[in-house]
Phi, psi and omega in degrees: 000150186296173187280316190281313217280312176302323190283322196290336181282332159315273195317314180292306155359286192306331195298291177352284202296347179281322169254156199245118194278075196286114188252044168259148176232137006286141189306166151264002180149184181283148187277108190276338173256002169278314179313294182310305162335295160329293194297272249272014143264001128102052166260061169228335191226102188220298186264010153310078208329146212270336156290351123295045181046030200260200148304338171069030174282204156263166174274001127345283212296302178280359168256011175278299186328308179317305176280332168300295250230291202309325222266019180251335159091025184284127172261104147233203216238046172286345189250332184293322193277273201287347204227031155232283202312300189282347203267296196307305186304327186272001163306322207262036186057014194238125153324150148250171143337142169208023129301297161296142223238110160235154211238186164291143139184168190226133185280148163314175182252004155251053156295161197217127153307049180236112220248010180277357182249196185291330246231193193186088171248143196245122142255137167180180189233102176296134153210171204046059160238143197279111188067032179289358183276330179273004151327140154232324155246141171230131160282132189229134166254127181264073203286141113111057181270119222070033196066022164242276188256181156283165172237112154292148144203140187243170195195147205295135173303333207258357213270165186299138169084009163218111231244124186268101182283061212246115177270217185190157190263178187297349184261318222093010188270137168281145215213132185172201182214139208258157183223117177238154178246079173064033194277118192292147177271124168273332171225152178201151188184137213273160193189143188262025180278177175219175194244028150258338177253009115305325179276017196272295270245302203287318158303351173287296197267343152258031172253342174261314175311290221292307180303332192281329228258003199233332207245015163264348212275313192276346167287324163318301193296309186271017080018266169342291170311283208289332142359261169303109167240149181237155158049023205080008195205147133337148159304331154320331201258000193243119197291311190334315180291326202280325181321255206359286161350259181288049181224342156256045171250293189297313182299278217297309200278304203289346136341294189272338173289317144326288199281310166309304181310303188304329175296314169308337199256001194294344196243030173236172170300138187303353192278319172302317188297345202243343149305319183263008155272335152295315165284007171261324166327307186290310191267319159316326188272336156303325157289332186318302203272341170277351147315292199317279179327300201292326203280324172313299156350269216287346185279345199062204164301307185308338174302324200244037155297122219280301178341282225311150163289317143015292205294296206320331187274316205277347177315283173339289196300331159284316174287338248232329193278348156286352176291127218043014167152111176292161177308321173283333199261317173335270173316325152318341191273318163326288188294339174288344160333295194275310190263339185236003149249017151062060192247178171298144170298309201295341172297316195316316182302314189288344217089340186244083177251171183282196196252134186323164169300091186297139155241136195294098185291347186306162164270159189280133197310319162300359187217056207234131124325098170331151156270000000 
């Protein structure tokens, strides 16, 4: 880690220990003065471009913040607010709102458009969106609008014609699906994300959630273990518990090895960032549930207690591993990699692929305008 990725994890550490964290699962909402903390210490907007009032940092610096806040067992709208919502929006140059709290989404593909008045009024059907109850804007990535580019816009929850159908996931954040009707865009703007590198983006940062989120489950366990004595000896003290031990020892490193490698590569070619946010999406979302399982085990009955903090990681490492994009839909992306852009498996691996193919913008002599 960079010298600033260690000092933002410091601080957020120091934030933590100053605030009193409720880790019962199922949650009762976002930890709200942990939230504030955040915004008035400007972590919200860290990889946000500096022309949209952000920090202009990398998303290294903002996945330290991120792991920091999982691995404390915290629920807030961090990766939904700060590092989709605000990230997508400071691509066009535009700020949010950073009092109100906003979430994400991408319209289905029969949305309907209309920009002939002073307005950008949108119908269309959000789904899987994250913390929309606790929500006040939601950033809409509008893909291919008008046959061309993508749009961001955002727009208000609350405004006439938009309606939230909203449950709640296995942590307690609310998850569900928002619907507007011809809902005026309070801001709009054109943008070259497209929504396979949101959703890339978004399998990234819950491919780092997950490693924070395992590598607290094992820092609990192995607590525990030495804690808890049976039969006279510590749990520890058991081989059986120790296999356990390391094999969610081994599971928890290549999770963060994965996810920290995928992180790395985001300022590098693109072919590489996104074999490697595929391969961190696989092996976090494969691993996630044999932490978990392992961490119960050892913990026994008191693991699975609403109380215990326990429940808040491993609840996560279960809601978390379909999000954006299952480990089969992941792996599916490898091999197409490899098979339909005909690339080396070993190159893919290493890193070291040859350089794209340039396509030639000149025109071909047959179809060049006489003078």
């Amino acid at each position: 880690m960079s010298d600033l990725t260690d000092e933002l994890t410091a601080a957020v550490r120091s934030m933590l220990d100053r605030i009193e964290i409720d880790t019962e699962t199922p949650a009762h909402g976002v930890s709200d003065e942990l939230w504030a903390a955040l915004v008035r210490a400007g972590f919200t907007t860290i990889d946000v471009p500096a022309e949209a009032d952000g920090h202009g940092g990398t998303t290294t610096d903002a996945i330290a913040v991120l792991s920091a806040v999982i691995a404390r067992s915290a629920l807030v709208p961090f990766i939904e607010h700060a590092m989709l919502a605000a990230w997508l929006s400071g691509t066009t140059g535009q700020g949010l709102d950073e009092e109100s709290i906003a979430t994400i989404g991408v319209a289905d593909a029969g949305y309907v458009a209309d920009d002939s008045g002073d307005v950008l009024r949108v119908s269309a059907t959000i789904g899987d969106v994250v913390h929309g109850s606790a929500a006040s804007w939601l950033v809409v990535l509008l893909p291919e609008f008008r046959g061309t580019g993508s749009v961001v816009a955002t727009f208000a929850l609350d405004d006439d014609g938009m309606s939230i159908s909203a449950g709640s996931d296995l942590l307690g954040a609310s998850h569900g699906t928002v619907t507007l009707d011809s809902v005026p865009a309070r801001t709009w703007a054109a943008c070259t994300v497209t929504p396979a590198e949101l959703r890339q983006r978004g399998a990234l940062l819950y491919s780092a959630a997950m490693s924070a989120a395992a590598g607290a489950v094992l820092d609990r366990t192995v607590q525990h273990a030495s804690d808890r004595r049976q039969f006279g000896r510590p749990l520890t003290g058991f081989q059986a518990i120790q296999q356990r031990l390391a094999a969610m020892a081994a599971s928890t490193t290549m999770m963060q090895i994965a996810s920290s490698r995928a992180a790395a590569a985001t300022t590098g070619d693109p072919r590489i960032a996104r074999s490697a946010t595929a391969a961190a999406k696989v092996v976090t979302s494969l691993h996630s549930h044999a932490v978990a399982a392992a961490g119960h085990q050892i913990h026994g009955a008191i693991g699975f207690t609403s109380e215990h903090p326990l429940g808040r990681s491993t609840t996560a490492l279960w809601a978390w591993r379909d999000r954006y994009g299952t480990e089969r839909e992941w792996a599916d992306e490898i091999a197409a990699q490899i098979i339909d852009a005909d690339l080396d498996p070993w190159d893919l691996i290493t890193g070291d692929l040859p350089p794209e193919p340039q396509t030639s913008t000149e025109t071909p002599p047959a179809e060049r305008t006489s003078q």
